[in-house]
N, CA, C and O atoms as CSV, one atom per row, in Angstrom:
chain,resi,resn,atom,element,x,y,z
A,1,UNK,N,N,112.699,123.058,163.007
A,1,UNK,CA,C,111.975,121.914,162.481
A,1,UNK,C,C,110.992,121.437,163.552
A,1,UNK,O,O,111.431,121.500,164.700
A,2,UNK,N,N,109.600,120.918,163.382
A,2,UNK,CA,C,108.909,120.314,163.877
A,2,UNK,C,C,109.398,119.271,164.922
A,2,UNK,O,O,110.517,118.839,165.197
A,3,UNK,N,N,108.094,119.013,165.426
A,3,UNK,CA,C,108.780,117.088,165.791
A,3,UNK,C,C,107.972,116.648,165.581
A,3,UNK,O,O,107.537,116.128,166.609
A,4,UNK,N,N,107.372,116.481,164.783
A,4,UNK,CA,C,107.192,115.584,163.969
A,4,UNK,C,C,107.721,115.017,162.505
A,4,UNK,O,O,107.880,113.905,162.002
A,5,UNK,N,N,107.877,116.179,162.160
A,5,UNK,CA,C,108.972,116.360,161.261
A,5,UNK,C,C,110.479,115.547,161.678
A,5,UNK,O,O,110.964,114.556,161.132
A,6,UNK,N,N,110.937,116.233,162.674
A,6,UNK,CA,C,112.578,115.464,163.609
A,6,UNK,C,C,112.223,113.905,163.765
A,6,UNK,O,O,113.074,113.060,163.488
A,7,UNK,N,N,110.725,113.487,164.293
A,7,UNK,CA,C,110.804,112.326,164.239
A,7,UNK,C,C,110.975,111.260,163.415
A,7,UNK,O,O,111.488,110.179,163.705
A,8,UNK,N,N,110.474,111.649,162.264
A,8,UNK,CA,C,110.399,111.362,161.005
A,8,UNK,C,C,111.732,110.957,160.290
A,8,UNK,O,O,112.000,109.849,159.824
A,9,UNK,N,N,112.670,112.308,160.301
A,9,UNK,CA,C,113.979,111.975,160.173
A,9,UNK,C,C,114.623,111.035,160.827
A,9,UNK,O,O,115.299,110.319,160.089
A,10,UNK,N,N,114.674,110.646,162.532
A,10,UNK,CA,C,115.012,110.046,163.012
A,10,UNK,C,C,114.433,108.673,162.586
A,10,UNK,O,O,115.219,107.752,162.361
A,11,UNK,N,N,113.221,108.508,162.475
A,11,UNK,CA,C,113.204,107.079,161.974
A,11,UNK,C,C,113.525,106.834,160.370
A,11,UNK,O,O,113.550,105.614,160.208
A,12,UNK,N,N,113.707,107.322,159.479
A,12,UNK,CA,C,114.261,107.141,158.242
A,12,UNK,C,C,115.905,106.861,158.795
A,12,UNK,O,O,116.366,105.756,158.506
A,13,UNK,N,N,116.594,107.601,159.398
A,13,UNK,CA,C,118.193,107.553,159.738
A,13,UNK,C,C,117.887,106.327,160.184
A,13,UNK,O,O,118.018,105.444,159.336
A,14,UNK,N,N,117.448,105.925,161.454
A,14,UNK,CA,C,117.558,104.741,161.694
A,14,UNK,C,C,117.339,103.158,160.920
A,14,UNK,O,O,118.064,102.164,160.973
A,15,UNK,N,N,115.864,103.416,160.105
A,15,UNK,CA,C,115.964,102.302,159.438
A,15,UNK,C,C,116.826,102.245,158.333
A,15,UNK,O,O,117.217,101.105,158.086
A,16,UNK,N,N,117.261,103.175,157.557
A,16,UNK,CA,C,118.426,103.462,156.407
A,16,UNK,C,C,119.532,101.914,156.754
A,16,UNK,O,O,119.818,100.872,156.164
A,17,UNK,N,N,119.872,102.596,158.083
A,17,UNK,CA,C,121.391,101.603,158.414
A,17,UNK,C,C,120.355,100.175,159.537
A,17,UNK,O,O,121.060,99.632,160.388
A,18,UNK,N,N,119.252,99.823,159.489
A,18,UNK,CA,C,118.699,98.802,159.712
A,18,UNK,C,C,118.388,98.482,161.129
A,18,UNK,O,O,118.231,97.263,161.183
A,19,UNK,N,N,118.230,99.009,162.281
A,19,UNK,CA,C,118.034,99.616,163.282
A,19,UNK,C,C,116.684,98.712,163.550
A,19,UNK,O,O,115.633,98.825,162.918
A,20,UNK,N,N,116.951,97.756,164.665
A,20,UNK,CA,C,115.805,97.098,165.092
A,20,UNK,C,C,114.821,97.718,166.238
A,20,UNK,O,O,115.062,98.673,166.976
A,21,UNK,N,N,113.736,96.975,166.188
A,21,UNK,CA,C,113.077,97.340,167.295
A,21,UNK,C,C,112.630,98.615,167.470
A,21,UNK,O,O,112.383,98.848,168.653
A,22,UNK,N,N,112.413,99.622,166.651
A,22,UNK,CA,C,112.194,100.959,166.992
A,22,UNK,C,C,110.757,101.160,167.462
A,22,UNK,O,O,109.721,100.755,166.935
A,23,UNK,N,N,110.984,102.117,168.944
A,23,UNK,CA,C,109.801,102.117,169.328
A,23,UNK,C,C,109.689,103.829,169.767
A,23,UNK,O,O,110.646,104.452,170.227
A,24,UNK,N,N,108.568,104.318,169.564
A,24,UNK,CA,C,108.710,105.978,169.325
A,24,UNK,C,C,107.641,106.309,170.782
A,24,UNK,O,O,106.440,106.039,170.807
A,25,UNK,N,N,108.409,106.937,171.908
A,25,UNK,CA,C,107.667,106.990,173.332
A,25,UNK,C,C,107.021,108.569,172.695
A,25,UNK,O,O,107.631,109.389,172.008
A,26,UNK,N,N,105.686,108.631,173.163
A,26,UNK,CA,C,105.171,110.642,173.016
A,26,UNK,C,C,105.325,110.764,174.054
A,26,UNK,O,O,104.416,110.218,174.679
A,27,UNK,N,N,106.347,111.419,174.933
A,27,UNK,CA,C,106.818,111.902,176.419
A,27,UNK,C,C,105.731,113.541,176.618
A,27,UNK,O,O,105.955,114.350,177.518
A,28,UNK,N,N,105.135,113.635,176.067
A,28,UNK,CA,C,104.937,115.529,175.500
A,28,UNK,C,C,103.985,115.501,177.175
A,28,UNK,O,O,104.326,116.429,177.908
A,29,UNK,N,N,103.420,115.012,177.481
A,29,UNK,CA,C,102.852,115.177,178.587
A,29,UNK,C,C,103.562,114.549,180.332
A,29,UNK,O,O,103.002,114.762,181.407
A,30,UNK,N,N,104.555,113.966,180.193
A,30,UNK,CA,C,105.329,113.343,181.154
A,30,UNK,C,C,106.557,114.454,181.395
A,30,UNK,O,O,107.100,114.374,182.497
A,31,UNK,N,N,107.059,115.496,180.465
A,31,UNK,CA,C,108.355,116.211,180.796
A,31,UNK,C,C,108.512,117.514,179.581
A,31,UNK,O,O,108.164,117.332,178.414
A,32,UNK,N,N,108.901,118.395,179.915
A,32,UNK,CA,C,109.604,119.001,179.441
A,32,UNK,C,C,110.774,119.327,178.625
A,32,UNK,O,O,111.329,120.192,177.947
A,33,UNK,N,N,110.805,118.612,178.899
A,33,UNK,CA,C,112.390,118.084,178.207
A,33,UNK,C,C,112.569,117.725,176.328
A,33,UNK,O,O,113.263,118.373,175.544
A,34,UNK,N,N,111.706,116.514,176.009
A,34,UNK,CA,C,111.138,116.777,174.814
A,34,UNK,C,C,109.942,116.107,174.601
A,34,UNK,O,O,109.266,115.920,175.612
A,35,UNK,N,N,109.447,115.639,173.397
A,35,UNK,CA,C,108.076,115.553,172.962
A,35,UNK,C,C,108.033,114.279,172.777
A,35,UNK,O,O,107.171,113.631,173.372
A,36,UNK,N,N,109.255,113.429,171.628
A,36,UNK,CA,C,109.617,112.001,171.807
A,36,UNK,C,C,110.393,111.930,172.411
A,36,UNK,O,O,110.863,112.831,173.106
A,37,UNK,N,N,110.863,110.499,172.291
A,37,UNK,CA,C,111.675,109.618,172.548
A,37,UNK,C,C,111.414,108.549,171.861
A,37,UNK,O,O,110.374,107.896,171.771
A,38,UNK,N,N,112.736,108.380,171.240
A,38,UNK,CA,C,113.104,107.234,170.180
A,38,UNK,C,C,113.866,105.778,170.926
A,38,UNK,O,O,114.869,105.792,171.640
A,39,UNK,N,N,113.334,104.985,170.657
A,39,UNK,CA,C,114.234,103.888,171.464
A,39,UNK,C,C,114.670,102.889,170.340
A,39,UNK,O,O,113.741,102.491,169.637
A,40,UNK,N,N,116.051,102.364,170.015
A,40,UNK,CA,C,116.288,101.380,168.984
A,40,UNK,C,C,117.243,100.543,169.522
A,40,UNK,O,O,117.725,100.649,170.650
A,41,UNK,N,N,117.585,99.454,168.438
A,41,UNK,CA,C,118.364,98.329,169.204
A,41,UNK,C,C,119.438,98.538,167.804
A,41,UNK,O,O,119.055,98.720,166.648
A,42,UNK,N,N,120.470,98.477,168.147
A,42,UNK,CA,C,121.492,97.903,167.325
A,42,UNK,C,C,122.339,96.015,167.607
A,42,UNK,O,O,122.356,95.325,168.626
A,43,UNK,N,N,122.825,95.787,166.442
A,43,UNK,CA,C,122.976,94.357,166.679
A,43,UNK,C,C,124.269,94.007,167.125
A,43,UNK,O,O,124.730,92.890,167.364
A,44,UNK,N,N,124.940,95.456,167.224
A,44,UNK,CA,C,126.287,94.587,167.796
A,44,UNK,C,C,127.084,96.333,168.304
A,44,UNK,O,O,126.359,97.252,167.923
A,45,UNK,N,N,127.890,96.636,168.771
A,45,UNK,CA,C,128.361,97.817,169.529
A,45,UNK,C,C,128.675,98.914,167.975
A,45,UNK,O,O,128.593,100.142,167.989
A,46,UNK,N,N,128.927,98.315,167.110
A,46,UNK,CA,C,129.335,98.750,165.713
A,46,UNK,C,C,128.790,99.428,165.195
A,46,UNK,O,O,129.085,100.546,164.772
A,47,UNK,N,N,127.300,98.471,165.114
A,47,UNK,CA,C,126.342,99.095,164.485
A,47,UNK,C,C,125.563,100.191,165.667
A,47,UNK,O,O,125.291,101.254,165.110
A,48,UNK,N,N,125.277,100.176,166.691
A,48,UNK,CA,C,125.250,101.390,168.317
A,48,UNK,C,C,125.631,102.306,167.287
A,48,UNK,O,O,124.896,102.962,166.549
A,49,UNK,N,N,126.871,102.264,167.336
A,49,UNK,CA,C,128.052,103.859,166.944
A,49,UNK,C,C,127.374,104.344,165.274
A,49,UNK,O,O,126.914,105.473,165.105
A,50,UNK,N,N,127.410,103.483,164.349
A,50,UNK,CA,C,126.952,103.397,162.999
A,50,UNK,C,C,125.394,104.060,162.818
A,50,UNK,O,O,125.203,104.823,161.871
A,51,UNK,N,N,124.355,103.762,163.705
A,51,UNK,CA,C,123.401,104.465,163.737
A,51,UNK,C,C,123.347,105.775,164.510
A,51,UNK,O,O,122.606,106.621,164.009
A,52,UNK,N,N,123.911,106.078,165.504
A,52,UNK,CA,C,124.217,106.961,166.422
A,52,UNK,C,C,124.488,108.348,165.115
A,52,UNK,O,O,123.880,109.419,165.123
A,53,UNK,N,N,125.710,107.867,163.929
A,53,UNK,CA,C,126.385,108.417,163.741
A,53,UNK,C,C,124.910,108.982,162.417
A,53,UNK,O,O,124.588,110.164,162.298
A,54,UNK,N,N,124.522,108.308,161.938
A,54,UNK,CA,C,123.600,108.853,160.932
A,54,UNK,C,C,122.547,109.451,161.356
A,54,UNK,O,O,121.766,110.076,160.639
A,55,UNK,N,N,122.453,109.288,162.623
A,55,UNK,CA,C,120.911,110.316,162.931
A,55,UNK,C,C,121.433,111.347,163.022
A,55,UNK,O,O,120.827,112.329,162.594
A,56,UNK,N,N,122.829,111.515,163.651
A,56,UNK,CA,C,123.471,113.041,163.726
A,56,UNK,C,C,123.470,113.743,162.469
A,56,UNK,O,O,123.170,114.920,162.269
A,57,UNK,N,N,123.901,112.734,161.527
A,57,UNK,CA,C,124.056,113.235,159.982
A,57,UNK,C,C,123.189,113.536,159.330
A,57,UNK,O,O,123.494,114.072,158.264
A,58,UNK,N,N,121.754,113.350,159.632
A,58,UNK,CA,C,120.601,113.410,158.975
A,58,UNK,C,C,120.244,114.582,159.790
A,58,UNK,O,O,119.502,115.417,159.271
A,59,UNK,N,N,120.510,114.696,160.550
A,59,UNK,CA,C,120.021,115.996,161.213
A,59,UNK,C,C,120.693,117.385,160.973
A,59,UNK,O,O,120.195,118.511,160.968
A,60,UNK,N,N,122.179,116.896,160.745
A,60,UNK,CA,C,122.486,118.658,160.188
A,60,UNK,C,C,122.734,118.352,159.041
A,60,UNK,O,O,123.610,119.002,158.471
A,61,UNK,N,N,121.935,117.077,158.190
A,61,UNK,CA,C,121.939,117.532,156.739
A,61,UNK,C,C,120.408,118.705,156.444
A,61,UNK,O,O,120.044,119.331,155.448
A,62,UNK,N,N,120.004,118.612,157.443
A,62,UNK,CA,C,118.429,119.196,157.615
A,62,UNK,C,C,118.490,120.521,158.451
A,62,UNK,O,O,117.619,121.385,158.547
A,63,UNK,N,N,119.547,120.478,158.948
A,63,UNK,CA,C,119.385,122.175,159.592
A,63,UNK,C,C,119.157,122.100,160.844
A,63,UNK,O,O,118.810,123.151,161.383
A,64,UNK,N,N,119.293,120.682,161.819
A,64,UNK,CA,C,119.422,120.492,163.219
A,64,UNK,C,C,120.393,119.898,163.470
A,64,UNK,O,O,120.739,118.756,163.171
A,65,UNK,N,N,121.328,121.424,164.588
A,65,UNK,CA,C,122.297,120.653,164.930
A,65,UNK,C,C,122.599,119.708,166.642
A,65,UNK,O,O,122.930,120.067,167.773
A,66,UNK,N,N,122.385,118.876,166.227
A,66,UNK,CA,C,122.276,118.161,167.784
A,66,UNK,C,C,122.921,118.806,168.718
A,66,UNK,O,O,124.042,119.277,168.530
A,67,UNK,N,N,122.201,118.904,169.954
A,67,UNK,CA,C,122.214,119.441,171.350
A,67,UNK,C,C,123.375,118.697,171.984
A,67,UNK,O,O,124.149,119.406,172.626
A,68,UNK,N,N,123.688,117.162,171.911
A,68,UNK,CA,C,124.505,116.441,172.334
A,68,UNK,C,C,124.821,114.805,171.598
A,68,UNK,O,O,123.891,114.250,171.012
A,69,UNK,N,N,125.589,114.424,171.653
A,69,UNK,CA,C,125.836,112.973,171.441
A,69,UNK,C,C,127.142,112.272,172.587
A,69,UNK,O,O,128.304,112.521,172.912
A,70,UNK,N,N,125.711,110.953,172.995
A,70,UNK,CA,C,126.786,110.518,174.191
A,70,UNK,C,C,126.859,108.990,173.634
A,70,UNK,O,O,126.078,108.570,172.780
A,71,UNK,N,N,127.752,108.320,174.141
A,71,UNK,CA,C,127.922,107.324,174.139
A,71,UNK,C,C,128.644,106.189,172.808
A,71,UNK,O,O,128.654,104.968,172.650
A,72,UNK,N,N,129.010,106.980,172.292
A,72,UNK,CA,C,129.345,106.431,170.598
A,72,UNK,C,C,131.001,106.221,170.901
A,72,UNK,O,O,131.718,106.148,169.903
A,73,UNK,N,N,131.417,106.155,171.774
A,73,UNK,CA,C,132.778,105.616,171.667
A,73,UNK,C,C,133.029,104.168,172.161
A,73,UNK,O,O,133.954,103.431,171.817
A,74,UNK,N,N,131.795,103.839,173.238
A,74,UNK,CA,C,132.142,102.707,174.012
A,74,UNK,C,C,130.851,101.501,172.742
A,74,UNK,O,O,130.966,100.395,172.213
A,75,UNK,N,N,129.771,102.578,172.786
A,75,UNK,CA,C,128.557,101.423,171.781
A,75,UNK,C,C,127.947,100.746,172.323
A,75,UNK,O,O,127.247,100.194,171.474
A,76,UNK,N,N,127.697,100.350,173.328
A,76,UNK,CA,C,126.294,99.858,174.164
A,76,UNK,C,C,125.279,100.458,174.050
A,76,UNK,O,O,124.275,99.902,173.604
A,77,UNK,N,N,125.290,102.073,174.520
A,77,UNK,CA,C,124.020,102.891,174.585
A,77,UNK,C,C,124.756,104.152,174.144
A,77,UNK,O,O,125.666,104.728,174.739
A,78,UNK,N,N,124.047,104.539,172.710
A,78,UNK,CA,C,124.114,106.086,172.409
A,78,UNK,C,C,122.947,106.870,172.558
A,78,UNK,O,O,121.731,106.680,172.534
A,79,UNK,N,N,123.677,107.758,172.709
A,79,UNK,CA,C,122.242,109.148,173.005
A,79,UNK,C,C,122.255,109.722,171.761
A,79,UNK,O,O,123.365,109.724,171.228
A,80,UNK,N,N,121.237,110.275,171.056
A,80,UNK,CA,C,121.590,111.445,170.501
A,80,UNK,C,C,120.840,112.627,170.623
A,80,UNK,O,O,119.950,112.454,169.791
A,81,UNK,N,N,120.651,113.712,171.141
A,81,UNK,CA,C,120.006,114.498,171.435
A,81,UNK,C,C,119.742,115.786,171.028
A,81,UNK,O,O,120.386,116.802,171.292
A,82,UNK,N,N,118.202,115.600,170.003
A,82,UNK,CA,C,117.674,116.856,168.965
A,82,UNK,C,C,116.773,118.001,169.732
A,82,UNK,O,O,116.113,118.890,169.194
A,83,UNK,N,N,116.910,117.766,170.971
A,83,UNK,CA,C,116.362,118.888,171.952
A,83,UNK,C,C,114.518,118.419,171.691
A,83,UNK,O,O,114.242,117.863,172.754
A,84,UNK,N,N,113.386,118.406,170.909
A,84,UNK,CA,C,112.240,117.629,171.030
A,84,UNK,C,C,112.175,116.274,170.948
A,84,UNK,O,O,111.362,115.505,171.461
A,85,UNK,N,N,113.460,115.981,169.994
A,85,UNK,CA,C,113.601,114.293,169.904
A,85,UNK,C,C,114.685,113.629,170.561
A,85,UNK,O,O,115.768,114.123,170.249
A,86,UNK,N,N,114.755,112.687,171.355
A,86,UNK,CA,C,115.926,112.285,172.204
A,86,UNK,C,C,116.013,110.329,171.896
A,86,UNK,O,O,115.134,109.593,172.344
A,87,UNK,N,N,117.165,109.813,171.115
A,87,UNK,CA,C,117.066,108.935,170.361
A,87,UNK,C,C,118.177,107.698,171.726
A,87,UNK,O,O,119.323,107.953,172.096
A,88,UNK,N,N,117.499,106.706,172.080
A,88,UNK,CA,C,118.832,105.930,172.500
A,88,UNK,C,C,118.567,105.360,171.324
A,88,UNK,O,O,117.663,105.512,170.503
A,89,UNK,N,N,119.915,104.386,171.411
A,89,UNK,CA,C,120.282,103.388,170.670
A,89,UNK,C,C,121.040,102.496,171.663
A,89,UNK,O,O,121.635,103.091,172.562
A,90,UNK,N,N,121.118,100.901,171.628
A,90,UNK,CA,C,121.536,100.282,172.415
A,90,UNK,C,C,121.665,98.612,171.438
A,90,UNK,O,O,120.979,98.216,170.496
A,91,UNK,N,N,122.832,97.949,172.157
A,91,UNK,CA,C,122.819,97.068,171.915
A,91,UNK,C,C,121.207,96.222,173.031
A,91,UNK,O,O,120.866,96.614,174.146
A,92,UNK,N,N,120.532,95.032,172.212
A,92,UNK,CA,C,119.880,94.099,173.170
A,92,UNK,C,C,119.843,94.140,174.530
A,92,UNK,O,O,118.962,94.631,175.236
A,93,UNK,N,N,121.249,93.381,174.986
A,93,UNK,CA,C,121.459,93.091,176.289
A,93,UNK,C,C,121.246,94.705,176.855
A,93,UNK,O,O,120.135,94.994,177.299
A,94,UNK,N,N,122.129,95.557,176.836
A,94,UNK,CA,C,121.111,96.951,177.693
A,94,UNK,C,C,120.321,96.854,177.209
A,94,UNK,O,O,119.697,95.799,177.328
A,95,UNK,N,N,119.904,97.751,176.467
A,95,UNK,CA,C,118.322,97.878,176.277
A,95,UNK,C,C,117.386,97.040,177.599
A,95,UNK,O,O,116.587,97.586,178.360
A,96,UNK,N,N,117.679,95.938,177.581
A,96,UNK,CA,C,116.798,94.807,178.174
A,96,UNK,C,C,116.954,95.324,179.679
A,96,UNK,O,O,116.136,95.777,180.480
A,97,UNK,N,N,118.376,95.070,179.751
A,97,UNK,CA,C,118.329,95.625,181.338
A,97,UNK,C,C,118.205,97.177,181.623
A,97,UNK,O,O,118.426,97.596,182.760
A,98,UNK,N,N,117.915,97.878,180.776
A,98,UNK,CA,C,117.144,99.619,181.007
A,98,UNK,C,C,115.674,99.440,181.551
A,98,UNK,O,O,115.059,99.615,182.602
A,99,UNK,N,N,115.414,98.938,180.105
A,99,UNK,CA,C,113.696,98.741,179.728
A,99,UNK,C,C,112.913,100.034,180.081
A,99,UNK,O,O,112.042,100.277,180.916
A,100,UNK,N,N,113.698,100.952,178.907
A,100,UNK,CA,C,113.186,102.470,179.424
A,100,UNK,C,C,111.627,102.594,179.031
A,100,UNK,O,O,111.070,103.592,179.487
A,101,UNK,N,N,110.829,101.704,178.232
A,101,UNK,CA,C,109.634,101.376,177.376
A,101,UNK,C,C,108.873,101.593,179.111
A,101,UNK,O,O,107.958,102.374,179.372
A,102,UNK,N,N,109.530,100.718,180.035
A,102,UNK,CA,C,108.508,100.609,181.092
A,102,UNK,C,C,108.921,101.863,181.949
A,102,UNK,O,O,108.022,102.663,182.211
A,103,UNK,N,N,110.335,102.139,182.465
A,103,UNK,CA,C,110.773,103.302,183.043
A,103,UNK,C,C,109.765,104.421,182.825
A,103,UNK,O,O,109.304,104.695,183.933
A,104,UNK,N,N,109.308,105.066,182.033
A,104,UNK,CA,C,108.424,105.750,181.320
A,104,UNK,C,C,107.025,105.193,181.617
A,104,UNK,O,O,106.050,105.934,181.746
A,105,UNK,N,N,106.974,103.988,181.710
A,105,UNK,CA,C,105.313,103.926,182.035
A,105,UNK,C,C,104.628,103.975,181.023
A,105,UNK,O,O,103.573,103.425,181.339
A,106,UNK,N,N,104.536,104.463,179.448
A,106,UNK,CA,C,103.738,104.708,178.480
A,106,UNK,C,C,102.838,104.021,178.054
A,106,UNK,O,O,103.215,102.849,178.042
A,107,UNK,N,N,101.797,104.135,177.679
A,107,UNK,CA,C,100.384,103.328,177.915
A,107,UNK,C,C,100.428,103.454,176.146
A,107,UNK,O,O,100.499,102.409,175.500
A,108,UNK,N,N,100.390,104.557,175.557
A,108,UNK,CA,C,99.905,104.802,174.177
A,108,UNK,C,C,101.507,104.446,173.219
A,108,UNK,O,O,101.635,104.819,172.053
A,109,UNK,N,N,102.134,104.009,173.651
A,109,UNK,CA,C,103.477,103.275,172.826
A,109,UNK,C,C,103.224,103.292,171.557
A,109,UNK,O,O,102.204,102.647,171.314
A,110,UNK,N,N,103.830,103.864,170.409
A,110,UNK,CA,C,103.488,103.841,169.242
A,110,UNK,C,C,105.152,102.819,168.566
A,110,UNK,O,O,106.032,102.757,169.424
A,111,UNK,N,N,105.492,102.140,167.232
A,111,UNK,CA,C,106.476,101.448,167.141
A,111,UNK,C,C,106.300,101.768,165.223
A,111,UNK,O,O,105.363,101.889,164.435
A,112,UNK,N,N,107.553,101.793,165.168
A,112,UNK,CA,C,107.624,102.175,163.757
A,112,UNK,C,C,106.855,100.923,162.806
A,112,UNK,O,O,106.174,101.199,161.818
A,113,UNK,N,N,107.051,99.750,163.206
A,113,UNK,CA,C,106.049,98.933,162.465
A,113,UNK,C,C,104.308,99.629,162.611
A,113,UNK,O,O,103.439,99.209,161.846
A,114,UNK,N,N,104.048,100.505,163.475
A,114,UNK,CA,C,102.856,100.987,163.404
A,114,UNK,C,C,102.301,101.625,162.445
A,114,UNK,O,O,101.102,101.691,162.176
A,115,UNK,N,N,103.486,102.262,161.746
A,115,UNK,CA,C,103.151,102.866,160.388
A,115,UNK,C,C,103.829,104.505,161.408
A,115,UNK,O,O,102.946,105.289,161.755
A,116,UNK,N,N,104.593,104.692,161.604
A,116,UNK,CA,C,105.254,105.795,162.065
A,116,UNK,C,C,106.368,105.796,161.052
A,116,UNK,O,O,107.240,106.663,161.094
C-alpha cells in the first residue's frame, strides 16, 4: 500500500473512535525511516489503547500488517508502526511534554482539519 494511501487509513481509524488533535508530520525528507508521522491525542489512557487498537485493525483489515505496536498496555503513549506511517497516540499531558510537532522541527505541518 501507498502512503498515502496508509495515511489515509490512519486518519479515518483515528477519527472513527474520535481522536483529537491530529496532526500529519511529512518526515520524507528528514529520515528514512518513514514518510509520515501521525501525531494524535486521546482523552483519557482508555481511549490511548482504543485508538491504538483500531489503527492496527484497519490496517490488516487492508493488507498491512504492522511492523510493531508499543505502548497499549500502560496508555499514555502508543506507537503504532506501518513501516511509511508511524502513528503516536498520547494522552494531552505527554503529548505536551514530548512536543514531538517541534522535536521534528517541521515547517510545512499539515493537520487533519486541513482537509487531510
Amino acid at each position: 500500500m501507498q502512503a498515502e494511501h496508509l495515511k489515509l487509513l490512519v486518519l479515518d481509524a483515528l477519527e472513527s473512535i474520535k481522536a483529537q488533535d491530529i496532526t500529519v508530520l511529512e518526515v520524507t525528507d528528514m529520515t528514512d525511516v518513514c514518510d509520515y508521522m501521525i501525531i494524535a491525542t486521546g482523552n483519557s489512557n482508555r481511549q490511548v489503547k482504543a485508538l491504538a487498537n483500531e489503527v492496527a485493525v484497519q490496517a490488516k483489515a487492508a493488507g498491512v500488517q504492522p511492523l510493531g505496536i508499543e505502548g497499549e498496555d500502560v496508555g499514555e503513549w502508543a506507537l503504532v508502526d506501518l513501516g511509511d506511517v508511524i502513528t503516536h497516540i498520547m494522552t494531552a499531558p505527554t503529548r505536551a511534554t514530548y512536543n514531538l510537532e517541534k522535536l521534528w522541527r517541521v515547517e510545512n505541518k499539515q493537520t487533519a482539519a486541513d482537509g487531510e
